[in-house]
N, C-alpha and C positions, 0 to 999 in steps of 0.2 A: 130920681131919674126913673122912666117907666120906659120900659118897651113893651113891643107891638107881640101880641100872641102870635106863636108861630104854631103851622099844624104839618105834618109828615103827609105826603101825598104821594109819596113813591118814593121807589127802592128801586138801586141799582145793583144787582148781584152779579158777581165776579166772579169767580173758582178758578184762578190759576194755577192750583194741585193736581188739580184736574189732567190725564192725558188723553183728547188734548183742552187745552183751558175754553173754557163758557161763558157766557156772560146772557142775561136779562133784565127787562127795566117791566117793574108791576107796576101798575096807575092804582091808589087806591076810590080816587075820585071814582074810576070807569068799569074798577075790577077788569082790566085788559092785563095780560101779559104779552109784553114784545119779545119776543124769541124766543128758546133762547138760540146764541150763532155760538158757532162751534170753531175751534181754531183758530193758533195767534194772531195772523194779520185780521179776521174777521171781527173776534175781540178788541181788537187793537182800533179800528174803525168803528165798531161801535159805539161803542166806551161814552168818546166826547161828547158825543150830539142825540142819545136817545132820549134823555127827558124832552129835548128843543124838539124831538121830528115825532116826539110820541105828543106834544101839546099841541101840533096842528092838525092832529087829527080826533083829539081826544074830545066825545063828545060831552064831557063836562067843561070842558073850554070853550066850546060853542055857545055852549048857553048861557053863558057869564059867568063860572065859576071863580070866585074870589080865592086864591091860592098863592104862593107866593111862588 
């Protein structure tokens, strides 16, 4: 059985010890940092959907970047 090489293209960091909790998402493709938002409901909204809302703007996704 063979699988498909996978490569790390970002990082979502969290600190919920934090008072009060943070969270950011790094592109390593873009070298972009999104954030980071500060405070539970803001964490809590970010959370699900930064990698999705950081890849339609991410200018390595424009240009074809092959990523999974």
């Amino acid at each position: 059985m063979t699988t498909a090489q996978q490569h790390i293209v970002g990082g979502l960091f969290v600190d919920m010890e934090s008072a009060p909790p943070r969270a950011k998402y790094e592109c390593l493709l873009c070298n972009t940092t999104t954030g980071p938002v500060v405070g539970r409901g803001k964490v809590a909204a970010f959370v699900p959907d930064a990698r999705l809302n950081h890849r339609a703007t991410c200018p390595a996704y424009q240009q074809g970047a092959q990523a999974p």
